[in-house]
Backbone as CSV, one residue per row, in Angstrom:
resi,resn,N_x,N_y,N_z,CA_x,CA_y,CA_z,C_x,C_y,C_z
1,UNK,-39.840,9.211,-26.412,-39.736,9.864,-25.134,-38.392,9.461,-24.521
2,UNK,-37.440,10.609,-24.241,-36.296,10.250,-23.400,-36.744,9.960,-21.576
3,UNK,-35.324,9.196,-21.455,-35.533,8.764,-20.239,-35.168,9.900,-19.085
4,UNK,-34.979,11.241,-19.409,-35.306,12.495,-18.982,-36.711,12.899,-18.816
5,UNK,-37.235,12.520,-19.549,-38.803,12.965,-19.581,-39.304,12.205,-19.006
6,UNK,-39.005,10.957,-19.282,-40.379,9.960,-18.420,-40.156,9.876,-17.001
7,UNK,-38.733,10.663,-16.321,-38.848,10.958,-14.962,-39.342,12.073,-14.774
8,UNK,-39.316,12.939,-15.471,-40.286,14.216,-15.238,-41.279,14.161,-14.899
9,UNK,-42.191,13.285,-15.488,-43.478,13.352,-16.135,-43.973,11.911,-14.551
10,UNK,-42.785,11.454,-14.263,-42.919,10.374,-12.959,-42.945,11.217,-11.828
11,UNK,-42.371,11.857,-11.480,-42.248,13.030,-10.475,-43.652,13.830,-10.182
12,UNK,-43.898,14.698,-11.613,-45.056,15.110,-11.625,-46.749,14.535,-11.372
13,UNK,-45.960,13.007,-11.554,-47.884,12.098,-11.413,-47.636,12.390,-9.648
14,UNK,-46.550,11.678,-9.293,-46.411,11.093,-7.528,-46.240,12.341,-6.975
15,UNK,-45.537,12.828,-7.426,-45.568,14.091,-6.638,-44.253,14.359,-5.595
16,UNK,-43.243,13.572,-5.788,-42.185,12.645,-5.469,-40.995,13.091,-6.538
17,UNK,-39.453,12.961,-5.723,-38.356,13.441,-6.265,-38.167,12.150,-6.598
18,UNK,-38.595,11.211,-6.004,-37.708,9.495,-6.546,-37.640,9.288,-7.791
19,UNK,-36.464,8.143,-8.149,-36.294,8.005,-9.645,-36.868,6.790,-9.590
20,UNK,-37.526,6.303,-10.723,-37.622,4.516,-11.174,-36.899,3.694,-10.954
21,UNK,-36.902,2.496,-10.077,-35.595,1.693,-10.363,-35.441,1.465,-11.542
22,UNK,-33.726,1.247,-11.017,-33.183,0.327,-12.321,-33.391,-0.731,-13.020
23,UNK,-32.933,-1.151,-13.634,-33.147,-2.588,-14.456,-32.259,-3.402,-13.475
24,UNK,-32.181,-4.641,-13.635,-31.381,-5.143,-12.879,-30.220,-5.506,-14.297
25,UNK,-28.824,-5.446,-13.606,-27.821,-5.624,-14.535,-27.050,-6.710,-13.707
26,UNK,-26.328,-7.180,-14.703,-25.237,-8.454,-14.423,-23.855,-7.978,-14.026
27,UNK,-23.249,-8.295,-13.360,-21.720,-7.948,-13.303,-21.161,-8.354,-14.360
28,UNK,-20.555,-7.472,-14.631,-19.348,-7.555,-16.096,-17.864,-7.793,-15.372
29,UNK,-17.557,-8.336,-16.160,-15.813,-8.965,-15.854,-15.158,-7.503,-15.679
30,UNK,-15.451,-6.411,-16.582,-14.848,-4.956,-16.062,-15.114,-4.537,-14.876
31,UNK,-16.240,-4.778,-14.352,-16.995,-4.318,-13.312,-15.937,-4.343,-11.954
32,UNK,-15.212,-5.906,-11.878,-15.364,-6.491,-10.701,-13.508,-6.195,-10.658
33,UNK,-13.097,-5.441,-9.469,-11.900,-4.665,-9.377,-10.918,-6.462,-9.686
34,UNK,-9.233,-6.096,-10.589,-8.584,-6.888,-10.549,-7.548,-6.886,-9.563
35,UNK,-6.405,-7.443,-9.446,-5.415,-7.408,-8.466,-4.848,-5.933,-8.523
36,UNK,-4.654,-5.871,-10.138,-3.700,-4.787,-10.322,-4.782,-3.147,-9.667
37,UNK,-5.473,-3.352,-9.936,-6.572,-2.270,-9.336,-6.866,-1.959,-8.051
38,UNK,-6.885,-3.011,-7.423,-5.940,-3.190,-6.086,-5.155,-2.680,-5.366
39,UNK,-3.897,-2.406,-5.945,-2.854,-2.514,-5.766,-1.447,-3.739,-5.833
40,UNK,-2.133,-4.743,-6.028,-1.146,-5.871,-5.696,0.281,-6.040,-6.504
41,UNK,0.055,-5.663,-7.238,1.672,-5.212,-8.458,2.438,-4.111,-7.715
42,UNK,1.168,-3.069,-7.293,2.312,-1.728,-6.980,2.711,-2.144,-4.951
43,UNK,3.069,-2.750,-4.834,3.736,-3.512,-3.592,5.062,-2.972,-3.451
44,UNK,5.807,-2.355,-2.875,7.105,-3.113,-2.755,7.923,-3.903,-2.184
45,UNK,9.371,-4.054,-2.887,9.887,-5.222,-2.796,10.018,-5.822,-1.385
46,UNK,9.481,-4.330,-0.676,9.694,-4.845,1.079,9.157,-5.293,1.872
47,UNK,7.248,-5.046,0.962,6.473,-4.687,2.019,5.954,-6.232,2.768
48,UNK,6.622,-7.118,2.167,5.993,-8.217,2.924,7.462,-9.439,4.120
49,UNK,7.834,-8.105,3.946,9.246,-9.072,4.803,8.820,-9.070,6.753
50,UNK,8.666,-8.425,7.569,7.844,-8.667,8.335,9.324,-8.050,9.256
51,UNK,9.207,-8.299,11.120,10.070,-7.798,11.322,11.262,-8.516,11.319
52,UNK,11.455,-9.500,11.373,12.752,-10.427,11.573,13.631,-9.896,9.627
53,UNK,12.952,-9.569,9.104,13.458,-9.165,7.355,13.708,-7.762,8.061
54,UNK,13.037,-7.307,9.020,13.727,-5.627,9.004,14.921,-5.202,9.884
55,UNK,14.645,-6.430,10.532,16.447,-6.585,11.531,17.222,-7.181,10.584
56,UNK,16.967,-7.943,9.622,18.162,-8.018,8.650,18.454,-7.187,7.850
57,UNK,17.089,-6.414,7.528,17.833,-5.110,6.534,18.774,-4.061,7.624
58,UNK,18.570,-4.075,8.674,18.924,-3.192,9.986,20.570,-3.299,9.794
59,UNK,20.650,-4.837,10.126,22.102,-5.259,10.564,22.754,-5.130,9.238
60,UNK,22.466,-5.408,8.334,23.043,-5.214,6.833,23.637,-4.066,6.692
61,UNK,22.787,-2.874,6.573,22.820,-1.731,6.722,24.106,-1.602,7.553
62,UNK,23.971,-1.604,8.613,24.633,-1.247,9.472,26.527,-2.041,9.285
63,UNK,27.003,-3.031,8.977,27.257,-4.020,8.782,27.924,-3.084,7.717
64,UNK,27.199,-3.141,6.634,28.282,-2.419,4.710,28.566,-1.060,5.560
65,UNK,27.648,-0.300,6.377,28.591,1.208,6.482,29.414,1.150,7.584
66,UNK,29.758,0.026,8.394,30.487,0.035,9.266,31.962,-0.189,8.387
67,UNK,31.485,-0.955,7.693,33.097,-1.629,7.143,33.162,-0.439,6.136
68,UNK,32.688,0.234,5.330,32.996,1.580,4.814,34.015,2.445,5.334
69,UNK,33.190,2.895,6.671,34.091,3.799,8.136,35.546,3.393,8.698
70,UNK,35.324,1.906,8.190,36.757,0.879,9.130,37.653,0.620,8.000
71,UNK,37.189,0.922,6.948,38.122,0.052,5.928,39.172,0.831,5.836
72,UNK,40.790,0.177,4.576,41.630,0.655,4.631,41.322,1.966,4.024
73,UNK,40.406,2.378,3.296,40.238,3.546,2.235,39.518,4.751,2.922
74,UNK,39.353,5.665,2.588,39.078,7.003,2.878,37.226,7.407,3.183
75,UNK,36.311,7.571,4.002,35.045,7.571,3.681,34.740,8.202,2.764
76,UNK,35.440,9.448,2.717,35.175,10.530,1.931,34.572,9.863,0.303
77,UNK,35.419,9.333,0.085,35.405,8.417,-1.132,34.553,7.731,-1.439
78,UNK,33.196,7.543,-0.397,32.460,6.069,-0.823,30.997,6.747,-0.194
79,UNK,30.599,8.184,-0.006,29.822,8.398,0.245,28.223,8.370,-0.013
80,UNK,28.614,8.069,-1.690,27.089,7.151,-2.231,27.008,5.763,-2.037
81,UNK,27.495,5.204,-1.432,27.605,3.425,-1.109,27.337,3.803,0.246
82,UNK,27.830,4.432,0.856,27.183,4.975,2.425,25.636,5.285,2.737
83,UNK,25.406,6.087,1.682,24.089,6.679,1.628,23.287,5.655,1.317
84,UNK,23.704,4.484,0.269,22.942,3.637,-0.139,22.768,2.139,1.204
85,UNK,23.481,2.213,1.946,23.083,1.339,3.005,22.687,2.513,4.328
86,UNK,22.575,3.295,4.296,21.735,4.007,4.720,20.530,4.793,4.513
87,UNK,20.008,4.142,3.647,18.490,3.624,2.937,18.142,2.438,2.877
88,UNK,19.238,1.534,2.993,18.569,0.217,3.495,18.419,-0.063,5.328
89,UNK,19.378,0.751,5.792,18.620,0.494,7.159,17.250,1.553,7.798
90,UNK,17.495,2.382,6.981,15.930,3.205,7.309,14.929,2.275,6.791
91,UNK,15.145,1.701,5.475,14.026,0.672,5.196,13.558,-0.364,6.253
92,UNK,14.726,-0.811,6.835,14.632,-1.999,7.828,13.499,-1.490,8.992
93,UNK,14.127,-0.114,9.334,13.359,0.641,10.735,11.678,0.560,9.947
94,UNK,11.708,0.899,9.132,10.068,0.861,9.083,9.645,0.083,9.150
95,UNK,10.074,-0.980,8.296,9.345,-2.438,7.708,9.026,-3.130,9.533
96,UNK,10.430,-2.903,10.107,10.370,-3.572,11.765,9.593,-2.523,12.480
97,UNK,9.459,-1.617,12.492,8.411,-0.951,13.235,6.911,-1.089,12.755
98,UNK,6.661,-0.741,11.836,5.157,-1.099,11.259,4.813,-2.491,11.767
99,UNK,5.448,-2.778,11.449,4.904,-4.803,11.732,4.684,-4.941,13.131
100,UNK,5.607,-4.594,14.121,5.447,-4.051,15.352,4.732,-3.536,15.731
101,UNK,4.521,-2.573,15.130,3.178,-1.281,15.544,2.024,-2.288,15.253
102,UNK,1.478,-2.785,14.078,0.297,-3.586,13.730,0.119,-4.907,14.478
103,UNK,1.051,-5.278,14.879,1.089,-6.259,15.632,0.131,-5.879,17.471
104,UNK,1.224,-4.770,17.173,0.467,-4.370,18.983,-0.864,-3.747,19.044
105,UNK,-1.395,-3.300,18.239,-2.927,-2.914,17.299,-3.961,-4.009,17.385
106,UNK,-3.129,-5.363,17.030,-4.147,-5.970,16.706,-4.147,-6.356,15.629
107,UNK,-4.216,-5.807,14.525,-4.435,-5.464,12.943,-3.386,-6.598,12.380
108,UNK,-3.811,-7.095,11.273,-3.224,-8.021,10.950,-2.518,-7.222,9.211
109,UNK,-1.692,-6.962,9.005,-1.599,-6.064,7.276,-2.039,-4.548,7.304
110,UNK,-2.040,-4.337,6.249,-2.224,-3.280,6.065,-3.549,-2.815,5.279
111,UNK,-4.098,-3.846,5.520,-6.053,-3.524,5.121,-6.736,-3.339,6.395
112,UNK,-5.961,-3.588,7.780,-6.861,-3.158,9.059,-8.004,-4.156,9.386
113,UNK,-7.268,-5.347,9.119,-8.744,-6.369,9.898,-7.956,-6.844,10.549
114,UNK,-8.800,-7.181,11.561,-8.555,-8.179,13.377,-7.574,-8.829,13.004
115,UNK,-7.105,-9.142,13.830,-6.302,-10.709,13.888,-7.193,-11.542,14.605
């Protein structure tokens, strides 16, 4: 007798949609989520700098494309080195705003529990 049938045939005595419990089972080492399952690998390199790391990515930023604009050489010329510290200070703005923002929340990270 499959275990299709013997709920059939359970249904039909009780008179009842319920199924049989289960057996009781053990947790398996697969079972139980790892870091990487998580997320904890897929992090990035930023996400734990906080805001005082996002005023340094800020001023950095700001700082390589200033001297770009000022230097003896042409901007025209250096416009992917421009662009590229102007992705590090947008990085900065988030990393310092989020932390900010969660801070004034309450929220401690980015899993949303109290502080």
């Amino acid at each position: 007798m499959t275990e299709k049938e013997a709920r059939s045939e359970l249904r039909a005595e009780t008179g009842t949609e319920t199924l049989p419990p289960e057996p009781d089972r053990e947790p398996t080492e697969a079972a139980q989520p790892t870091e990487a399952a998580r997320g904890a690998e897929d992090d990035a390199w930023w996400s734990g700098m906080g805001p005082v790391g996002g005023a340094v990515l800020i001023v950095l930023g700001s700082v390589g494309a200033l001297f770009l604009f000022l230097g003896p050489w042409q901007p025209d010329d250096h416009l992917g080195i421009a662009f590229g510290f102007a992705k590090v200070v947008a990085v900065g703005l988030v990393v310092a705003g989020t932390t900010l923002l969660s801070r004034r929340r309450g929220t401690d990270g980015a899993d949303g529990e109290e502080a």
